[in-house]
C-alpha positions as CSV (number, residue, x, y, z in Angstrom):
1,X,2.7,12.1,-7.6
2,X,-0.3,10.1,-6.3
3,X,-1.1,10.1,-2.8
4,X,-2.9,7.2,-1.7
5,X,-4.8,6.5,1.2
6,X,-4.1,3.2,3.0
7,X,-7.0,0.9,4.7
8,X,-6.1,-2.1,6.4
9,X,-8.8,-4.1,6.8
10,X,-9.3,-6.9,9.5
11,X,-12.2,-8.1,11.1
12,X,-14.7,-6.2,9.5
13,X,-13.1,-2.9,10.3
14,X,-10.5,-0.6,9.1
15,X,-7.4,-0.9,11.7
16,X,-4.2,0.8,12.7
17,X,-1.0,-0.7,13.1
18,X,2.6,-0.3,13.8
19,X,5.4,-2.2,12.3
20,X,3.6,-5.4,11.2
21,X,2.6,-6.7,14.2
22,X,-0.8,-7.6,13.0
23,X,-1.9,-9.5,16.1
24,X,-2.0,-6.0,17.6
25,X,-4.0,-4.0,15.3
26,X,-7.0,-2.5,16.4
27,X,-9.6,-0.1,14.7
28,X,-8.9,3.0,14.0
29,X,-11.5,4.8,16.0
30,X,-8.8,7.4,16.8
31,X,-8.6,9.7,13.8
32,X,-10.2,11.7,11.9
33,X,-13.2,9.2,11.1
34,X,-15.7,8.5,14.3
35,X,-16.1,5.1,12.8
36,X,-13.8,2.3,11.5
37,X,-16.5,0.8,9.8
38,X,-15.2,0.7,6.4
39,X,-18.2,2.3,4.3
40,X,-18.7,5.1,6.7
41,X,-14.5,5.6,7.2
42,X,-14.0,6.2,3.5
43,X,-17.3,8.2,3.6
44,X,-15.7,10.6,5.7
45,X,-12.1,10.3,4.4
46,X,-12.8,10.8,1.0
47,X,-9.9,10.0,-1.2
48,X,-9.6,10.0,-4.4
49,X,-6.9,6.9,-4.7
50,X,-7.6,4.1,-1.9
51,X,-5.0,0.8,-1.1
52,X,-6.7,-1.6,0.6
53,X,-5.3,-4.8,2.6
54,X,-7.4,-7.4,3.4
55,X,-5.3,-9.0,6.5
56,X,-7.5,-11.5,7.1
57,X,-7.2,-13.2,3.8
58,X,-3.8,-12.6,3.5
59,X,-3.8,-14.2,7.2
60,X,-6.4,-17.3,5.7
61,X,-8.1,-16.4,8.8
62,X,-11.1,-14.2,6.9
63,X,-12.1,-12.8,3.8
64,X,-13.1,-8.7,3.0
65,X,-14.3,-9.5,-0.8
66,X,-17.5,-8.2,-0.6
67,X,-16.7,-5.3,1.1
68,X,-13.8,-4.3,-1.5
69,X,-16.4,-4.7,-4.2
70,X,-18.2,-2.6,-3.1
71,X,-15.8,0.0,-1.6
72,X,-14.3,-0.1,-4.9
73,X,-17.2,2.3,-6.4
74,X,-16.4,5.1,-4.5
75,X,-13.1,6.4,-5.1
76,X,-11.3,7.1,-8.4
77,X,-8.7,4.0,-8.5
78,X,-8.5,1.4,-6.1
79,X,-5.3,-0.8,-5.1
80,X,-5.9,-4.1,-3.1
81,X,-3.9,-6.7,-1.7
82,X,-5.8,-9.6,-0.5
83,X,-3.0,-12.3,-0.3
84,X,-2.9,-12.9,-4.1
85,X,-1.2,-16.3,-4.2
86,X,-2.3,-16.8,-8.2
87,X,-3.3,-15.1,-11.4
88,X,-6.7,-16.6,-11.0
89,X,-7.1,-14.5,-7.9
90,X,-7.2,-11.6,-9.5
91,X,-10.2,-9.0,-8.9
92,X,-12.4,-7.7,-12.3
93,X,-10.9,-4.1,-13.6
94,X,-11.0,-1.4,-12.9
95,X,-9.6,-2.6,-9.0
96,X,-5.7,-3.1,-9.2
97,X,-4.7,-6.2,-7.9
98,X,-1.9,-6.2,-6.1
99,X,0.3,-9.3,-5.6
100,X,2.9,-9.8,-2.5
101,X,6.2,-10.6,-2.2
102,X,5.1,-11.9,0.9
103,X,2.2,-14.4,-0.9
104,X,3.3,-15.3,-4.8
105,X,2.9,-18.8,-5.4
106,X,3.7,-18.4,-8.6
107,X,6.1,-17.6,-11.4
108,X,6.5,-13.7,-11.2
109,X,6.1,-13.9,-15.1
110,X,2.4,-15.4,-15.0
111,X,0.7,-12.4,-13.4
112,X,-0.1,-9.9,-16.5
113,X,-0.9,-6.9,-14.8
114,X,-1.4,-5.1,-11.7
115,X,1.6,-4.3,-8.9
116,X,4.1,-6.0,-7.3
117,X,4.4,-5.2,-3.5
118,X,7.8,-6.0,-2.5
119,X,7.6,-6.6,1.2
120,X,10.4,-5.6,3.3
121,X,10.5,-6.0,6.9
122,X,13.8,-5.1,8.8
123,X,15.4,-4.2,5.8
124,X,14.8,-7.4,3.6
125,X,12.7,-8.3,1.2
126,X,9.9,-11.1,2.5
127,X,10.2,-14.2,2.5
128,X,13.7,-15.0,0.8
129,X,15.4,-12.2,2.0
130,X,16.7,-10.4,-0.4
131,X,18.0,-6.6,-0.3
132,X,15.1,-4.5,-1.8
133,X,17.2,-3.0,-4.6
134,X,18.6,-6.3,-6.0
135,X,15.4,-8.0,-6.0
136,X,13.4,-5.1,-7.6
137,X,16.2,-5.0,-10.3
138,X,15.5,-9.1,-10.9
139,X,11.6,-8.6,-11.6
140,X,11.8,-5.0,-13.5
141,X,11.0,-7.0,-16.4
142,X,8.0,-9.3,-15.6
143,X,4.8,-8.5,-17.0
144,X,3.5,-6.3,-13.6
145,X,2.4,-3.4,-14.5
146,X,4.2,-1.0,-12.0
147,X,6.2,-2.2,-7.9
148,X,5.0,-0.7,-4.5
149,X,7.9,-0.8,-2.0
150,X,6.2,-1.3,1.3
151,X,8.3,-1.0,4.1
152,X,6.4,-3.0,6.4
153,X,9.0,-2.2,9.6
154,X,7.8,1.1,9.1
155,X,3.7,1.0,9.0
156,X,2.5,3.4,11.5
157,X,6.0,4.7,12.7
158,X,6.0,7.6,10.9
159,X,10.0,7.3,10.8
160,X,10.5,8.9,7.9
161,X,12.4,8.3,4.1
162,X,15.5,7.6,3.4
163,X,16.6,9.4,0.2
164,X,19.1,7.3,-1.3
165,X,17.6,4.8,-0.7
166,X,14.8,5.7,-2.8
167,X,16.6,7.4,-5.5
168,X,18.5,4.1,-5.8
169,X,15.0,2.1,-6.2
170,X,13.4,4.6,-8.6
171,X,16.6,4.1,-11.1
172,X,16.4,0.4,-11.4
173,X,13.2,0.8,-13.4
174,X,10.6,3.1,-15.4
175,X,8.1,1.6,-14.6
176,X,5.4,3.1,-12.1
177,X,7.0,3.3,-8.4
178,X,4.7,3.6,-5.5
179,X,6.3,3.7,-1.6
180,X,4.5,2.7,1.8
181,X,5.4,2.8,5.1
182,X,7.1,5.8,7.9
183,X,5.7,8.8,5.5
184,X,5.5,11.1,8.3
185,X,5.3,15.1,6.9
186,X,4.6,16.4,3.2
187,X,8.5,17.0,3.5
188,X,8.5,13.1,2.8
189,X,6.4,13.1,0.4
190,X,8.6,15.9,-1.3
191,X,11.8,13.9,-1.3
192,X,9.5,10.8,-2.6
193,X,8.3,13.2,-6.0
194,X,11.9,14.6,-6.2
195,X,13.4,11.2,-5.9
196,X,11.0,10.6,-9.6
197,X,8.2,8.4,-7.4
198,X,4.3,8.1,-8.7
199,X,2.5,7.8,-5.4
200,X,2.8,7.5,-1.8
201,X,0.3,5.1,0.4
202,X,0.0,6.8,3.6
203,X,-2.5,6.6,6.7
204,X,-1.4,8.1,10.2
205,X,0.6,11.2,9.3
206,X,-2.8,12.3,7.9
207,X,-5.1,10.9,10.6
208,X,-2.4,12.9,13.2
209,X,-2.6,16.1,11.0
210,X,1.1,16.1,9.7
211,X,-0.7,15.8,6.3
212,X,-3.4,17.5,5.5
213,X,-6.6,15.2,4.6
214,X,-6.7,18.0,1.5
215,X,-4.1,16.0,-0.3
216,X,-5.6,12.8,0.3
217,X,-9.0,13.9,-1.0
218,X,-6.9,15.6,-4.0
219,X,-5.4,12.4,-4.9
220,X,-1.9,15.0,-5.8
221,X,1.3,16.4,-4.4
222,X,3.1,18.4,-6.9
């Protein structure tokens, strides 16, 4: 299983936040990295797999583009959300685009490629609602190349997986399965790969040394 470092990105720096309150991110000047300046964070970080969301432009209030480019050249694979709205947003290869539940505007079966991010705050599936299950089984088929489940409610809580809850996701389709959000302890991440998961997007268990920054920098967790 892939274990991904997560970068949220918001006025130029790389943040921390908790359960989707984005107004009340700040930078994450905390951790392990003296500086939440994004170059010299993932300088020091050093992952092998990086997911990076650009808030601003998913907020329309700002724009990170540059600085993924560029970031994008210094780790193995790279996953970004930037508020993908169309296929014609999509960034060049080899960056993975990821597209929102939260921002589609438009038919799931137009975007060739990349992941799906099925948003969930407080259980549901952003905006329309849905439960997460049901809605992943009604796009398992469209073109996406894998799904992420980000539990939004769960960002920075380290609250921890649910494991039927998970198994019941990773048997609605084959197709590559990342989760996000309340990873607190490799014990997580263990019930994630035995639940049949390909990668887990964490931040603050590692920056809080619950996770070692080893596995990050490894990229695995067998």
């Amino acid at each position: 299983m892939k274990i991904i470092l997560a970068a949220d990105l918001k006025d130029g720096m790389v943040v921390h936040g908790k359960s989707g309150n984005r107004d009340e991110y700040a930078p994450l000047n905390w951790g392990l990295s003296p500086s939440a300046e994004p170059h010299s964070y993932i300088s020091v970080m050093k992952p092998k797999y990086l997911y990076v969301a650009d808030l601003d432009r998913i907020g329309f209030c700002g724009d990170h583009t540059e600085t993924i480019l560029r970031l994008a050249g210094t780790v193995s694979e790279m996953y970004v959300d930037r508020g993908t709205e169309i296929p014609e947003e999509y960034l060049p290869s080899p960056i993975k685009t990821i597209v929102g539940t939260e921002t589609i505007d438009a038919p799931y079966e137009e975007f060739l490629g990349g992941f799906l991010s099925i948003d969930i705050k407080d259980g549901k599936v952003i905006p329309n609602g849905e439960a997460p299950v049901e809605f992943l089984a009604s796009v398992a088929d469209t073109p996406f190349e894998g799904f992420i489940i980000l539990n939004i409610s769960s960002v920075g809580t380290e609250c921890g997986i649910d494991l039927e809850f998970v198994k019941t996701l990773r048997a609605v389709t084959k197709k590559p399965l990342f989760y996000g959000g309340g990873v607190r302890s490799e014990s997580d991440l263990k019930v994630l790969a035995d639940a049949g998961f390909d990668g887990a997007i964490i931040s603050t268990a590692v920056h809080k040394g619950a996770i070692p920054l080893s596995l990050i920098q490894e990229g695995e967790f067998c």
